[in-house]
C-alpha positions in Angstrom: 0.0 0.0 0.0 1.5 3.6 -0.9 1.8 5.9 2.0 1.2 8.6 0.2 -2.1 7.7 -1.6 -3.3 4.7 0.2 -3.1 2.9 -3.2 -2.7 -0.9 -3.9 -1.7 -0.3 -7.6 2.0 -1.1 -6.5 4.8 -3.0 -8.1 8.2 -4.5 -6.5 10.9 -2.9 -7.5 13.7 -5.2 -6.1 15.0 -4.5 -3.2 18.2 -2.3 -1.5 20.1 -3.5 1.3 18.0 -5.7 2.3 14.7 -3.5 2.2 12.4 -4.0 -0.3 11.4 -1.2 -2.9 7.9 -0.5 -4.7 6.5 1.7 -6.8 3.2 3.3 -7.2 1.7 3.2 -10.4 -1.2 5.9 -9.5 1.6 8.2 -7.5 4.2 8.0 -10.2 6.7 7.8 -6.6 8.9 4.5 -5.4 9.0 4.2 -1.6 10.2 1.5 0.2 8.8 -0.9 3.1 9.3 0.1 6.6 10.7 -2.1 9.0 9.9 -3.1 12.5 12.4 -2.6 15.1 13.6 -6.0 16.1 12.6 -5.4 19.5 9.2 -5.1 19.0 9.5 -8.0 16.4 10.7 -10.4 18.9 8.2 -9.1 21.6 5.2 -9.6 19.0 6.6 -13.3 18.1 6.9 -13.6 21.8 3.5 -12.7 22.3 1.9 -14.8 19.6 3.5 -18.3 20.6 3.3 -18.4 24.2 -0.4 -17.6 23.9 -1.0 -18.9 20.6 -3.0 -16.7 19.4 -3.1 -13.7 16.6 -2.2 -10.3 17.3 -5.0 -7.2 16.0 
């Protein structure tokens, strides 16, 4: 989804260092994905398989 129109007309543009790039077709603008911190990755993992359950 494009941050900046809210847009799923999106296409992968590879990625760079590791984070991947897209581009929106209706923006005519690339962005990239934003990544958790790994903190709050590992907390939400945590989370999810001691309770088993999904997160909202």
């Amino acid at each position: 989804m494009c941050p900046n129109c809210q847009s799923n007309n999106t296409q992968n543009r590879g990625s760079r260092r590791g984070i991947k790039r897209y581009f929106c077709k209706d923006f005519k603008t690339s962005f990239i994905s934003k990544r958790r911190p790994k903190q709050l990755q590992s907390s939400i993992f945590k989370e999810y398989f001691l309770q088993r359950q999904t997160l909202q």
